[in-house]
Structures are given as structure tokens and as C-alpha cells.
N, C-alpha and C positions, 0 to 999 in steps of 0.2 A: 391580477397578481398584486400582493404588496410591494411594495417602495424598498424592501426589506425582504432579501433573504439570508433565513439563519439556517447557517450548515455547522452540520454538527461535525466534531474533529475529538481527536487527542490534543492534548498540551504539551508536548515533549520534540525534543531533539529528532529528526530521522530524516537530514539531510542526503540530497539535494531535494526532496519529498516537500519537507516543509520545517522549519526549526521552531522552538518555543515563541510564543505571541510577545509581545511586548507588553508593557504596562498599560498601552493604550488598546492591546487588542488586536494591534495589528500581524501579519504573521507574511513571512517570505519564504519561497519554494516553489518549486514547480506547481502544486497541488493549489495554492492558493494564489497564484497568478493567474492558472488559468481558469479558477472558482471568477475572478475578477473580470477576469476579459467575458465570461458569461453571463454574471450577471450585465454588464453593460452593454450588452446586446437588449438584455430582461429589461432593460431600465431599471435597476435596482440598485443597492448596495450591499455589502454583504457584511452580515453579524454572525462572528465563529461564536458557537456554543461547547464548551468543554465539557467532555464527560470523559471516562474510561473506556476501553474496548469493550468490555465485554456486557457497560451499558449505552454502547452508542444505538444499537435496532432496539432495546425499551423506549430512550429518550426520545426519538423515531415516534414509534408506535404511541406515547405519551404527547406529542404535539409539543414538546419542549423545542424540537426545530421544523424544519420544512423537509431537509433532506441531509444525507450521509454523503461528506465528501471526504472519504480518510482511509485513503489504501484498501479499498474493498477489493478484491478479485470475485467476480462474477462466476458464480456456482448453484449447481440444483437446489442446494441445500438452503444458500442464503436466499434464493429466488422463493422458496417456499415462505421466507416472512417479510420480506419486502420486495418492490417493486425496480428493476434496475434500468438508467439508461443507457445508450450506447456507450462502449467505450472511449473513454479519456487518454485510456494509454494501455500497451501493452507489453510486459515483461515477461523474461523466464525466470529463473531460480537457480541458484549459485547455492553452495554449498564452503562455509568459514572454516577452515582448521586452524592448528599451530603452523606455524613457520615451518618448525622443525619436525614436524607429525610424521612426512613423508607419506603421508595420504594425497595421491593425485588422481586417484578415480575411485568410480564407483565400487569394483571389486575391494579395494583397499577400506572398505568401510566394515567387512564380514566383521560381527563380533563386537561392534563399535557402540558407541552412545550415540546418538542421534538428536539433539533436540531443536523445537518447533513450537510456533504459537499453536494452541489448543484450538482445533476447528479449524484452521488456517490451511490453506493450500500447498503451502511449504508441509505444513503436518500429513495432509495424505500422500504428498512425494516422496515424504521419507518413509513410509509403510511400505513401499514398494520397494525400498534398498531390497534388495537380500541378507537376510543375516543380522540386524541390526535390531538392535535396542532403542525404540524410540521415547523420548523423554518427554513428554508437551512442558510447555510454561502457558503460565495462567495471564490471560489478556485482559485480565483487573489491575493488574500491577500498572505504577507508574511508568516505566520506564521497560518490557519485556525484552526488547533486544538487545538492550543493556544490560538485563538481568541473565541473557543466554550468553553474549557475550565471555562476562563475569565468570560465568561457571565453565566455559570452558577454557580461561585463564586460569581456574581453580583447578580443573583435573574432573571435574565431575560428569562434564560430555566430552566427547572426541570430537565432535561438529558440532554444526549449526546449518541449519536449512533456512532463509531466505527468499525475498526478491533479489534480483541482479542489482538493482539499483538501491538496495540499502548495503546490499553484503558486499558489492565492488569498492567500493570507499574505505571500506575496514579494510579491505586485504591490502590498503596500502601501508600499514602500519607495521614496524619490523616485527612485531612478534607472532604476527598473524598470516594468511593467507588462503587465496582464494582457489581449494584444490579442483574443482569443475563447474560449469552450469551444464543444465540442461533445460532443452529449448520446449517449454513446457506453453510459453505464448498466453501466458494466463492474460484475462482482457480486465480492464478495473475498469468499474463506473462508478456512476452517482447512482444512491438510491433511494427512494421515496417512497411511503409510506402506501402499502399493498393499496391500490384501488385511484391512486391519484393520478389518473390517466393526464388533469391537466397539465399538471407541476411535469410529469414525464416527458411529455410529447412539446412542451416548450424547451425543455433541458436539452432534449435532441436534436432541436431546430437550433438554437444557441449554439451547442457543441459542431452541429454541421459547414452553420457556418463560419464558425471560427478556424474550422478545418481546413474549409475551402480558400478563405481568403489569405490563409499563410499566419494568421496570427497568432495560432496555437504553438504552429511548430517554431514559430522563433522565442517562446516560452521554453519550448520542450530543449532547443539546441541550446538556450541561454543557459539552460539549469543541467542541465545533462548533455553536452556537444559529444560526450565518447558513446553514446546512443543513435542509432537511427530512425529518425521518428517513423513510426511505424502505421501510421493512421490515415484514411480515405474518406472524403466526407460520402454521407448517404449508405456508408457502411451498415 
């Protein structure tokens, strides 16, 4: 392996996940600590390559990086164009309203707007509401869950579908809140370019051990303590 591994990511805010890089490149959050504590097992360093969501599996498939480390939820669908490791971390999915919506469960949504990143696991949970009108947003944009945010400040969704761990931090904010999750357990990995058994089965030895020896999870309790890590090595 090189000296250098380049993961591919977004540029954008999505705390405690990961916040915008810095001038030099460098980037702080859960996601990118424990990107770091991996490669240093790899004996590497790590170079973030920016692109878009919705060209982060071309830039992938292109050889622009080595592998995808940026909120993937591991699905049939993605596994059909890339290759995924064990899981890094595992959440459910929360669901944003207004404060004042009075939306606190799932019945409360019959009739509603719904919106979700396009393709996104949040997007087939919301097909499952009853009743509901779901909206996708386009995972080109700079900034999408600022942009769903946005419009349901604007009146244009009544929700928002989610990870727990991006949508619990909004619902601290007085105008907003967090009307339920559900424990959906979706698993996120890294992923790698269909056929790169070696890049994979190194990622997984890395991730194991980091597991095992506690040092993921004091990443995971550092950046997210209102979480329980949820992870086992040789999982």
C-alpha cells in the first residue's frame, strides 16, 4: 500500500460527523479521526479529496481516490457499485420538524411533506410513512441538509428524515425539533472501488483493531458521548 491514503469526502459542515477542512486540508469529527487512527495502523497518512455526493462512487470508480469515507449507509443498492467495509459506526434516523408543528410521531405525518437526500436511506424510510409526500433533495448540492433544513424553515416540507446523529443537534435549536427516531440501525462503512479485495480486507483489519483495542470508541464517546458506541471487533 501507499504511504498515502486518499479518502474521498464532502467539504461541508455536518457536525459532530465531520466540519469543513481547513486551508491546509485538514478536517475534525468523528469521521476523520477515526479515518486517522486507520490509516495509522496502515502506516499511511491521509489526503481528503473533495467532491460532491452525488460524485463521490464516479470519483471512486475514476481512481481520483482510494476509497469513500463520508456517511455511506451500507445498502444492496450501493453494494451493487462499490465494494464496502465493515462497519465504522451504526445509527438510526430521527425525523426534524418545527418546534411548533406538533408533529410527535409517525401518525402525525399522514398528509405531510417529507423530505430526504435522493437515494439516501433516510429517503426509503420516508416511503414507508403512511400518507406522506416525499420530497428528495439532490446530493449535488453543496450543502443538502442545509438545503432541507432551509425549506422546512420556509414552509415547503413539514420534515425532514435523517441520521440521528446529524438531526439530533438541529433539534437543539429553539425553532426546530426532534419529533421521533426510529431504530433503523443502519451500519456505515468505507468503500472501495468493486474488486479491491486488498484495500478492503486491510480497512477491516484496521477498523478491528481499533475496535478491539478501545481506540475507536474513545473517538466515538469524544465526538458523540450522548451515543453508545455500538461496535464489536470481528463483527
Amino acid at each position: 500500500m501507499s504511504n498515502e491514503l486518499k479518502l474521498i469526502c464532502v467539504d461541508l459542515p455536518a457536525p459532530p460527523l465531520f466540519e469543513k477542512a481547513t486551508p491546509a486540508g485538514t478536517r475534525s469529527g468523528y469521521e476523520p479521526s477515526a479515518a486517522e487512527l486507520v490509516a495509522d495502523v496502515l502506516g499511511a497518512t491521509v489526503r481528503w479529496v473533495f467532491t460532491s455526493w452525488s460524485d463521490m462512487v464516479p470519483a471512486l470508480q475514476d481512481g481520483r481516490g482510494d476509497a469513500i469515507w463520508c456517511g455511506q449507509g451500507i445498502t444492496p443498492t450501493r453494494a451493487d457499485r462499490v465494494d464496502f467495509t465493515r462497519p465504522y459506526a451504526i445509527f438510526d434516523e430521527s425525523v426534524l420538524v418545527l418546534a411548533d408543528s406538533g408533529i410527535t410521531a409517525q401518525e402525525h405525518l399522514k398528509g405531510k411533506r417529507v423530505g430526504a437526500i435522493v437515494g439516501s436511506t433516510n429517503l426509503a424510510l420516508a416511503e414507508t410513512f403512511d400518507g406522506v409526500t416525499t420530497v428528495p433533495f439532490d446530493g449535488a448540492t453543496d450543502d443538502v441538509l442545509g438545503d432541507m433544513v432551509q425549506a422546512l424553515r420556509d414552509g415547503e416540507i413539514d420534515a425532514v428524515v435523517d441520521d440521528d446523529v446529524a438531526i439530533v443537534p438541529l433539534g437543539e435549536q429553539p425553532d426546530l425539533a426532534v419529533a421521533f427516531t426510529v431504530a433503523t440501525r443502519n451500519r456505515w462503512g468505507v468503500s472501495v472501488a468493486k474488486g479491491n479485495d486488498t484495500l478492503r480486507t486491510s480497512l477491516d483489519a484496521a477498523l478491528n483493531k481499533v475496535i478491539a483495542d478501545g481506540t475507536l470508541e474513545t473517538e466515538w464517546k469524544r465526538w458523540m458521548p450522548d451515543l453508545p458506541f455500538p461496535l464489536t471487533a470481528d463483527e
